[in-house]
N, C-alpha and C positions, 0 to 999 in steps of 0.2 A: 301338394305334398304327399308325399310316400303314406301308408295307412301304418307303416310300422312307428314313423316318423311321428305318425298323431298321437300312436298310443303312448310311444316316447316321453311325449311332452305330459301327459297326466302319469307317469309313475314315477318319474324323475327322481322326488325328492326319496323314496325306497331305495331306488337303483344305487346313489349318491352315497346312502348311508351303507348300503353292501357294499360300496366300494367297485360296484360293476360298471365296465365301459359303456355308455351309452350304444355306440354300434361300432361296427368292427368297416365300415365302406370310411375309406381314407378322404382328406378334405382337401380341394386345389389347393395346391400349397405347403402340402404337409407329407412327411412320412409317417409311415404306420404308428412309430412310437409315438411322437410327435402327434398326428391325427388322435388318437386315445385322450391324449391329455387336453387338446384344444376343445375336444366334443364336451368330455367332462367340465369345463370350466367353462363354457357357454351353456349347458344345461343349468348350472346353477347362476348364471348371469339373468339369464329370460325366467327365472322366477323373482326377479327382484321388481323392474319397471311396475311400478303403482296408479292404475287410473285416478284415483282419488289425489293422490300427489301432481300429478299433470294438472287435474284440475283448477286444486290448489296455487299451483303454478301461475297457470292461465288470470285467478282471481285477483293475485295480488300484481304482476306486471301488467295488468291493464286494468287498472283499476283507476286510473284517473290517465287524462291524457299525457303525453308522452313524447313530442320529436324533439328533433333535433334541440338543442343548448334548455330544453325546460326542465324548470327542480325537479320533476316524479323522473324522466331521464335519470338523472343523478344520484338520486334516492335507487332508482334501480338499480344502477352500476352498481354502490356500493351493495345493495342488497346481494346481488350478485356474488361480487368476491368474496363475500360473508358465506355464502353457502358453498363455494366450492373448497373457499377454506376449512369449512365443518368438515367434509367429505375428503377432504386427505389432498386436495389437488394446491400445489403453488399458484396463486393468484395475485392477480395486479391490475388495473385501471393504465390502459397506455392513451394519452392524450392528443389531437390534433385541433387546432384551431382552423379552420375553415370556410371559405365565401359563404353564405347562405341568407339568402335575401329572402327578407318576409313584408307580406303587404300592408303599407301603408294608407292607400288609398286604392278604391275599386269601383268602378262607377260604367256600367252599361246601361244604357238608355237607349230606346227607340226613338228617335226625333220626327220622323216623317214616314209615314201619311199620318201618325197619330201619334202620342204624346205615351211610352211606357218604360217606367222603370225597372229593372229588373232587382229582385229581394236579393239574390247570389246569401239566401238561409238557410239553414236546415234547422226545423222547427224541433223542439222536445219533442220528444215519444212522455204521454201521462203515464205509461206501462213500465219504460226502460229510466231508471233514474239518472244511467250513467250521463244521458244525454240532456240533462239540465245541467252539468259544468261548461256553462257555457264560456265564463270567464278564460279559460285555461285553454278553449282549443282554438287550433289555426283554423281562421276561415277558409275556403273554399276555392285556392290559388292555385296557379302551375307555376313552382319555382324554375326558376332561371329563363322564365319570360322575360325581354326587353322591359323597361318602361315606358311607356310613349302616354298621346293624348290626343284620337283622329277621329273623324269623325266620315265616315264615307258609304255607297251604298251597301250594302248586304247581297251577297250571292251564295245559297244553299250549295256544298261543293260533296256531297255524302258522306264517305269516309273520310274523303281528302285526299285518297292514295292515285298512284302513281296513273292507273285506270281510267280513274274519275276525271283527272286532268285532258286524258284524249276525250272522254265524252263530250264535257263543256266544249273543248274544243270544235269537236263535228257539228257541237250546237253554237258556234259562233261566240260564246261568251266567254270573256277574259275578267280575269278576276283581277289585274291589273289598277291599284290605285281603291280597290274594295278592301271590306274586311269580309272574310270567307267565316260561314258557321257549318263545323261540320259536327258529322255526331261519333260518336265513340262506335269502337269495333274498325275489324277490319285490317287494321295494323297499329304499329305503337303510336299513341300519343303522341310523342315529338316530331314525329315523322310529317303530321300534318300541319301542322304553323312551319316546319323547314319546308315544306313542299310548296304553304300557299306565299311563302315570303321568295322563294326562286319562281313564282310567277307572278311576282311583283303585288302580292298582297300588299297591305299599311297595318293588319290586324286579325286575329283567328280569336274565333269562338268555338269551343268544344260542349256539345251537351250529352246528356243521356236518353236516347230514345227509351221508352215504352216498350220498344218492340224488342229489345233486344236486354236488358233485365229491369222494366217495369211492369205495368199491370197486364201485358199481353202474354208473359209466361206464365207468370202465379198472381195473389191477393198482395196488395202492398202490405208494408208494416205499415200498424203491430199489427196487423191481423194474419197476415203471413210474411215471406222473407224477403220480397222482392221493392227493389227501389221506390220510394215516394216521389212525390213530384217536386219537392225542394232537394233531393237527395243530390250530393255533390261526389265528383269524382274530381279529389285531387291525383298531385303528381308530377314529378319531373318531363319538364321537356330538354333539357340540358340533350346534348349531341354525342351521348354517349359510344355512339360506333365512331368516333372520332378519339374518345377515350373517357374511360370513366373518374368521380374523384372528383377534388377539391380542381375546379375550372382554372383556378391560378397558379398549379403546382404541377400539370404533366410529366411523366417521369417521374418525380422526386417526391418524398414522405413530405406532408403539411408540418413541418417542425420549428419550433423555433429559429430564427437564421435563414429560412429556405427563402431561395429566391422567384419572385413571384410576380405572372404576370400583372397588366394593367388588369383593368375590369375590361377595356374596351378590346385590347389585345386576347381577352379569354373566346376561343373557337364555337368553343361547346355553347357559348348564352346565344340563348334565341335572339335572333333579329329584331322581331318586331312582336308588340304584347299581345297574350295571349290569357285569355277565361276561362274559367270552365263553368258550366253553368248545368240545373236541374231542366228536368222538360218540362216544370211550371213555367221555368223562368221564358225558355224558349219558345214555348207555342208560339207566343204573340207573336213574335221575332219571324216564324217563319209562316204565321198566317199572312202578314204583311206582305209579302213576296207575291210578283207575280212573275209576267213571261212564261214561255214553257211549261206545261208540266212534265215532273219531272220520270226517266224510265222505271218503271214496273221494281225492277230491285232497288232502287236508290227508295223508296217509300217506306217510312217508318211508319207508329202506332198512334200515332198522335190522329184524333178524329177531325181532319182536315186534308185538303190536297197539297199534295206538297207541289213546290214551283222553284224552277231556279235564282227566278230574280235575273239579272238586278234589276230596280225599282219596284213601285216606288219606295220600300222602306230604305232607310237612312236610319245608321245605327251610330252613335257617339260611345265611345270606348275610352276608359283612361286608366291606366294602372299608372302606381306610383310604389316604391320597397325602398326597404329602408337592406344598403348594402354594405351589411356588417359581417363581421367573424363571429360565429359561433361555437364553442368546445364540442368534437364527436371525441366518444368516451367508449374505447372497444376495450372490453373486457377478457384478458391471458389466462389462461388456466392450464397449466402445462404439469403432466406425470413423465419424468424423467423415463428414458429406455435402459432396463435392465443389461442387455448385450450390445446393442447395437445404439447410442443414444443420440449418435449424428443422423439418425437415419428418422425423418418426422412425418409426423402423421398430424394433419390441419382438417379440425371436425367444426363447422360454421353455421348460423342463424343469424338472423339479425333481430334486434331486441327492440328497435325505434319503431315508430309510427306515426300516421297521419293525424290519428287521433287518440283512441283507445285502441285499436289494432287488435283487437282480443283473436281473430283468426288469422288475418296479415300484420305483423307475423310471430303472434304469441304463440299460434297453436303448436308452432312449429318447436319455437324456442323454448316450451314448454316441457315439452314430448326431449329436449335435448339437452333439457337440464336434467330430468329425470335419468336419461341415459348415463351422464356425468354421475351421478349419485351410486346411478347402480356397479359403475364402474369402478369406484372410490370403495365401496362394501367389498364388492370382487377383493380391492388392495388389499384391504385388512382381513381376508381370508387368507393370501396369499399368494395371491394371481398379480404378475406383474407383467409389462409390455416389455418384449425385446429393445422396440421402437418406440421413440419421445413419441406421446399423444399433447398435441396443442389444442385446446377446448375453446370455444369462442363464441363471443358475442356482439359482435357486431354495432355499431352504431352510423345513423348516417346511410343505410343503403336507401332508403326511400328518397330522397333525394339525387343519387348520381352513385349509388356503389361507393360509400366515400368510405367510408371505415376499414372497409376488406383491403379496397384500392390503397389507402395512403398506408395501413398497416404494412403492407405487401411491401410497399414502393422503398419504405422505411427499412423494411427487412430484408432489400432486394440480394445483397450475396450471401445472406446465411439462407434465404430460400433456393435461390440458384444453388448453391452445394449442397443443400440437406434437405429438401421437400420432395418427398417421394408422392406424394397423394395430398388431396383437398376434397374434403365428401361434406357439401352442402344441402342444406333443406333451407326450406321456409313455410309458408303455410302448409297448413295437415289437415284433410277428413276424412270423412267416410269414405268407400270404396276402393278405387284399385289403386296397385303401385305401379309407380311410374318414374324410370330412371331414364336419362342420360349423359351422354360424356364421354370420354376416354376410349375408344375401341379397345383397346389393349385390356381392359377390367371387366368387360363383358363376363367372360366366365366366373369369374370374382363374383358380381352381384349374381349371375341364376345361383352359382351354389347356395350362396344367403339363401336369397328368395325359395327356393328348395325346403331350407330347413323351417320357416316362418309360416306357423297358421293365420289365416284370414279371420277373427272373433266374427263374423259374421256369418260365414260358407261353410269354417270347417274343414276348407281344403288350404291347402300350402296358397300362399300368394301368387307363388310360379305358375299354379297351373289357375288361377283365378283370372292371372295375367291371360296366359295361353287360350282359354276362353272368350275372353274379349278382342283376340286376336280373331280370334273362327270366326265367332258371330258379329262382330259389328265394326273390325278392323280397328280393333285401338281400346283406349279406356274409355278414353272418350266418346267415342261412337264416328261415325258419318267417314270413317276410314271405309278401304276394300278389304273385305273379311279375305283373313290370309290361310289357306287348307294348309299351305307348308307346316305350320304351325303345328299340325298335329303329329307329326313325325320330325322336327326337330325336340333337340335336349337341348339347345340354346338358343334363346329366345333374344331377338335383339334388343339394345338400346338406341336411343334418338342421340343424335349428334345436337350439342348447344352450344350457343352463340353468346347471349348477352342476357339480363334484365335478372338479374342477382348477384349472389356475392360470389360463385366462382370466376367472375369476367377477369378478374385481374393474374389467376393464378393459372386459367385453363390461356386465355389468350396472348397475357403479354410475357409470362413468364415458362409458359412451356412446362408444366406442373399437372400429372396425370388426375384427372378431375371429374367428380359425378355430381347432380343433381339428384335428389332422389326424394319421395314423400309417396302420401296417398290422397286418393280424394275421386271427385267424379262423380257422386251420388247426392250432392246437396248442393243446390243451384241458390243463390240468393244475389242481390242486389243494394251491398253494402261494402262493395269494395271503395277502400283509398276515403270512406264514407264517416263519418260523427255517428252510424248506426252499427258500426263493427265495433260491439261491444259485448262484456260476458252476461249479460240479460240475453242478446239476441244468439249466443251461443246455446245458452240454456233454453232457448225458447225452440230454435231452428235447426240447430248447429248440433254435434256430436258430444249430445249434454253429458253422455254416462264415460266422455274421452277415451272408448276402446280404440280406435287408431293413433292415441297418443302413445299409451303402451307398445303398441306394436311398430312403431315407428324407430319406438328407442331400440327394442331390441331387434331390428333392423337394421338402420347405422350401427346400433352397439357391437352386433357381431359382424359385420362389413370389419371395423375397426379392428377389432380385437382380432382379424385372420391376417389381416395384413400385417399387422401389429406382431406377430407372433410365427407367419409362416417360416417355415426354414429356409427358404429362396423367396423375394418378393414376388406375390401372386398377378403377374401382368403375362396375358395370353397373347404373344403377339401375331397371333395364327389367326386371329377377330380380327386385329388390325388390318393385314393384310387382305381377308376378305372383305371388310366393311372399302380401303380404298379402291378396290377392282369396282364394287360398284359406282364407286365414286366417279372411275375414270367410264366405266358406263354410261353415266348420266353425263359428262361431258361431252362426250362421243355424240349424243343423241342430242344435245345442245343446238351442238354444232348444225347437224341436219333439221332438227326442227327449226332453227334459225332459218336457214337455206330455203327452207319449204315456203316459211312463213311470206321471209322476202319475195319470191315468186309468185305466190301465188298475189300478195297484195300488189304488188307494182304491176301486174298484169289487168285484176282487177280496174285500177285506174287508168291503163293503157287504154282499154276498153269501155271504161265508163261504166261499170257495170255499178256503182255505188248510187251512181246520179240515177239511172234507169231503175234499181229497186229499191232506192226512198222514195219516203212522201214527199211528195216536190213541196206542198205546205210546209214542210217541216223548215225547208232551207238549210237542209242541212252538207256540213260541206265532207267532202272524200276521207279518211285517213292520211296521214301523211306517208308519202313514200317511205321501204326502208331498202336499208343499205347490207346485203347478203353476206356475210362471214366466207373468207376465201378456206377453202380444203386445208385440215389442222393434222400435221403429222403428230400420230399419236404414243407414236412404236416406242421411242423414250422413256414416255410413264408406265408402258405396259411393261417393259425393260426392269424400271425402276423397284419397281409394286413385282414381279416376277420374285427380282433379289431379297424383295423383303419377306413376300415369301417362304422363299428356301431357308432364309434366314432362322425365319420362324420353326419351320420342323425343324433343325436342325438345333435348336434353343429346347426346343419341347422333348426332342432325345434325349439331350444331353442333363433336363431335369433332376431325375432321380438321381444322377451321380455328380449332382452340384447338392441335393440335398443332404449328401453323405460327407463332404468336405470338412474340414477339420475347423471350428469355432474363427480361426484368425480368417481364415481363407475364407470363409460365407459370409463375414464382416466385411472383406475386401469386393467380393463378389458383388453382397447387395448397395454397398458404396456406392459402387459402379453403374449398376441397376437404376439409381435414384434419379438418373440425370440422363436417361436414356431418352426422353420426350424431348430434350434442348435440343435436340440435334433436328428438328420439326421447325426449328424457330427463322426465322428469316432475319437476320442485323440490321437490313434498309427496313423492316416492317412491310407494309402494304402500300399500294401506291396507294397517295395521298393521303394518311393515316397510320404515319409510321411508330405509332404504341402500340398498332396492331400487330403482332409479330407471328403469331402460330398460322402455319401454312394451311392448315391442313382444317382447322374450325375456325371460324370470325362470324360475328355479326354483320348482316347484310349491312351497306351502304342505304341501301331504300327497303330496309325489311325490319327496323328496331331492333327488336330481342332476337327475331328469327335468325338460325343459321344459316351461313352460305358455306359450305366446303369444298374444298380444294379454291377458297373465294377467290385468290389472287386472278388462275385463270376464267373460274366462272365468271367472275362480274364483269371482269373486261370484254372475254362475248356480250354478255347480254347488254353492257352499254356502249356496243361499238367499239372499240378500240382493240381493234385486231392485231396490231403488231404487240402493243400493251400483252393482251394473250399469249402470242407467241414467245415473250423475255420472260413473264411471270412461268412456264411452261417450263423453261427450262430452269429457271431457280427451285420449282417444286419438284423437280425431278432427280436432283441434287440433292435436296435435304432427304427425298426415300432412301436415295442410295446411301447419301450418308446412316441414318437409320439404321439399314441392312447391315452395311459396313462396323460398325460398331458391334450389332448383336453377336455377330458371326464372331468379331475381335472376342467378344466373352466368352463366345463356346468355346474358340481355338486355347482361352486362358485358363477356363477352369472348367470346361467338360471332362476334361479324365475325371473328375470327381477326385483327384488325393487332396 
């Protein structure tokens, strides 16, 4: 952040009483008169957000367990709309009733070489009281696991992912009539019981290695943060990149009347049952194992060699759920729009949990109830939203996105005509901020992020970001440090795909959408866990909630610019640069496909695979591939060109669409609103047709990860080359529609009268 900017924020409440403009640098979005008055009424927005009230927050929503259909859920709802009703906002409880199967029976055993049961426990902490309610929490499940009862050998398969499967392969073993145990990381959970059941698994086992957040990163609890050896990772295996939501309702709101598949007709339920288990439970499981051992990276932290199997162990597996409807309970809190009230702004968390969820995903909804609060104080100074704000809470996303999804589904043509933006969070900590979403809002967040101190640095969050970019490529780390970084003023965001609550608004409805939070600084070993509670917050966790604060007034002023700009703040000049790369990395697809193919089918022409393995090994070739024929590109570059021109020609014509007369910038941002449907494809994606946005989806074999411009991508990369060339030209279509449109705006209301 700017150093005037900091001083800014410590003399604020002076300036406010003189009556002086914070600064005179106008804000995306706004004209000068307009900019004066947005700064002044965000200045005194970011002194309201209260660490202590977050905390506060955090204690009482996780203060006993909580998912889906249980009384503290309910209790919470209602405490909910209690509070936003104190705070001035219209509030309501909107209901769906819901598939959601919980375990009945669970039963893993080792049958042979040796006789072991598996606990599938997570023992009390003497330190953490929260976790002596043992009564009250779900045990240790992957919902929307098949049921079965098999009993077959055991093959160590690593992550499970898509990799892993050629490796077995070169080593001869077929997982075929097995149950696979793999371990967590690497990709999404469901991905790996869908992977090992299309190679003819009967059964998956999921556990949590050691090495990857148990005792080989930190001290377990309580002594420090990191996973115990009973420690459970629940969570959804449901086939969400197939579509998120109640599994019997695709398409349509969960509502009374709604028509509704079978259970066996539902896509999305796993095949065949699936565990999860701690790395107590597993050692044995995978000391048993022999055959092969296994490659160098496949080796986790467990003090033993690990082996692929199969034999001799023999593993008996049985799940049994009881598959009922459960009530998800999302919480409405909506502040009408002063000027503009068709034109909505949708602010999201979700409130449910595994257990106590005190960081997934209290911390989050904590930090964004505060926001609410502080926005509702705003009202009664004054300050109203041009644009309806929709406040929300969520229930049901741990499980399959159910709440955000059937709400959406429920509300699908008043969103289609009226939802300009969807700006979600979910979990919050320490360290850096980190968005993604929408190209088009790119400029939108760095201005935020600009104005936003880091309570830790000192400096703006933008350039905190920007530093993490220099030195270690990301927030995360283990990126390529980017030097661009230091001489750009807009700093990118990541393109998302799936595994929250914007899936339904960013993917199927064409609805301009961020992800946004912080964190990165505080590693623990309690996710999805009976250990993600407010003791282990206060113990490990960001006890004194400085990034709760800062989170609120992060979305709060994201919101309240959109909310208030005099033309809706969408840059579509990002847009247009974020697809050229896109149509880059397609480009280079294509050829590295090309390469790949060549060079491996040569290889085997040769034998070169046979002559530099270990002939002990007996291992067999790679399989041949099959080479992508030359993709004309000139269409997209065509298309992405238009949008382009588009775009300066939108960005000109700005300042004198800000000046339009009240009827006309109603009419204008109307118009604005619904600019991203034109991205939508009506057939969806091949073979997952709820998937509808062209341009981001959730991988096919990636879970939550992104794939963009997916339609053409994935059909390269899974062979289906003509498939490429049809989707090639539907995504080319909807740019130019895009273009087509914006251009229709400027030609409508750039005179500016």
């Amino acid at each position: 952040m700017r150093r005037e900017i900091i001083v800014f924020l410590t003399v604020v409440p002076a300036m406010l009483a003189a009556g002086q403009s914070p600064s005179s640098a106008p804000i995306f979005g706004f004209g000068p008169e307009t900019s004066k008055a947005e700064q002044t009424w965000e200045a005194r927005f970011k002194t309201i957000p209260d660490a202590k009230r977050v905390h506060a927050n955090m204690q009482h929503l996780a203060a006993h367990p909580h998912n889906v259909g249980s009384d503290y859920q309910r209790q919470n709802a209602e405490w909910l709309v209690a509070r936003y009703k104190e705070w001035g906002w219209d509030a309501h409880i909107e209901r769906f009733d819901v598939l959601y199967p919980t375990p009945k029976e669970r039963v893993l055993e080792l049958v042979s070489p040796s006789h072991f049961v598996a606990k599938m426990d997570e023992p009390p902490l003497a330190e953490d009281p929260y976790t002596h309610e043992k009564s009250t929490q779900l045990p240790g499940y992957n919902v929307y696991s098949a049921d079965g009862d098999v009993t077959a050998p055991l093959v160590y398969v690593n992550n499970g992912m898509p990799a892993d499967y050629e490796v077995l392969q070169r080593h001869n073993i077929s997982v075929s009539g097995a149950i696979v145990i793999a371990r967590y990381g690497g990709g999404w959970r469901g991905l790996k019981p869908k992977l090992a059941a299309e190679h003819g698994a009967v059964g998956c086992i999921i556990y949590s290695d050691p090495a990857d957040d148990g005792y080989a990163q930190a001290e377990v609890l309580p002594k420090g943060p990191m996973r115990p050896p009973g420690g459970i990772q629940r969570g959804s295996v449901s086939d969400t990149t197939l579509y998120p939501g109640d599994p019997l309702t695709p398409g349509i709101g969960s509502v009374p009347g709604a028509k509704r598949l079978k259970i066996s007709e539902a896509e999305t339920i796993m095949k065949i049952p699936v565990l999860p288990i701690g790395y107590g439970d597993a050692e044995p499981l995978l000391k048993a194992l022999a055959g092969p051992v296994v490659p160098a990276e496949w080796r986790g932290g467990l003090p033993m060699t690990y082996h692929f199997g199969p034999g001799p162990a023999k593993v008996h597996l049985k799940l049994v759920s009881a598959w009922g409807q459960k009530p998800v309970l999302d919480v409405i809190a909506t502040m009408k729009g002063s000027e503009e009230p068709d034109v909505w702004i949708v602010r999201g968390n979700h409130y449910d949990a595994w257990v106590n969820g005190a960081d997934d995903p209290i911390s989050g909804q904590s930090a964004l109830l505060e926001e609410a609060r502080a926005l509702g104080e705003l009202a009664k100074q004054g300050w109203r939203p041009k644009r309806t704000l929709i406040y929300t809470a969520w229930d049901g996303e741990e499980p399959g996105l159910i709440g955000s999804t059937e709400w959406a589904e429920a509300h699908a043509e008043e969103l289609s005509k009226h939802a300009a933006l969807y700006v979600n969070s979910d979990e919050n900590g320490r360290g850096f901020f980190g968005a993604g979403g929408s190209h088009e809002l790119e400029e939108l967040v760095n201005s935020v992020t600009k104005d936003i101190v880091d309570p830790e640095t000192n400096v703006s969050v933008w350039k905190r970001q920007q530093a993490a970019l220099l030195v270690r490529g990301g927030r995360r780390g283990g990126g390529t440090p980017s030097q661009d970084a230091l001489s750009q003023t807009t700093l990118p965001i990541e393109a998302i795909g799936s595994g929250s609550d914007f899936a339904a608004f960013l993917d199927h409805f064409g609805i301009a959408s961020l992800s946004i939070g912080y964190g990165g600084e505080d590693r623990s070993g309690t996710y999805h866990s009976a250990y993600d509670t407010p003791w282990f917050t206060d113990q490990f966790g960001d006890k004194e909630e400085v990034y709760g604060p800062v989170l609120a007034q992060t979305a709060g002023v994201l919101v309240m610019r959109f909310a208030s700009a005099d033309v809706l703040p969408y840059d579509f000049t990002s847009m247009a640069h974020t697809l050229k790369q896109y149509d880059r990395e397609v480009k280079e697809l294509v050829k590295s496909l090309q390469r790949e193919a060549e060079t491996r089918n040569r290889n085997i022409e040769m034998r070169l695979y046979a002559i530099t393995d270990d002939p002990k090994q007996g291992l067999q070739p790679p399989p041949s591939l099959v080479a992508p024929p030359d993709v004309d590109f000139s269409s997209l570059d065509e298309a992405i060109a238009s949008l382009e021109k588009a775009a300066t020609h939108f960005n000109a014509a700005r300042a004198g669409m800000g000046m339009l007369n009240a009827e006309k910038r109603k009419e204008l941002n109307a118009e604005l609103t619904t600019v991203d449907r034109k991205l939508l494809g009506d057939a969806g994606l091949p073979r997952r047709t709820w998937v509808k946005n062209l341009i981001y989806a959730p991988g096919t074999y990636a879970g939550y990860g992104v794939k963009t411009l997916p339609g053409v991508r994935e059909a390269l990369e899974q062979g289906r080359f003509t498939e490429a060339t049809e989707q090639l030209v539907i995504v080319n279509k909807a740019i130019g529609d895009e273009a087509n449109y914006i251009e229709a705006l400027v030609a409508k209301f750039g005179a500016g009268q």
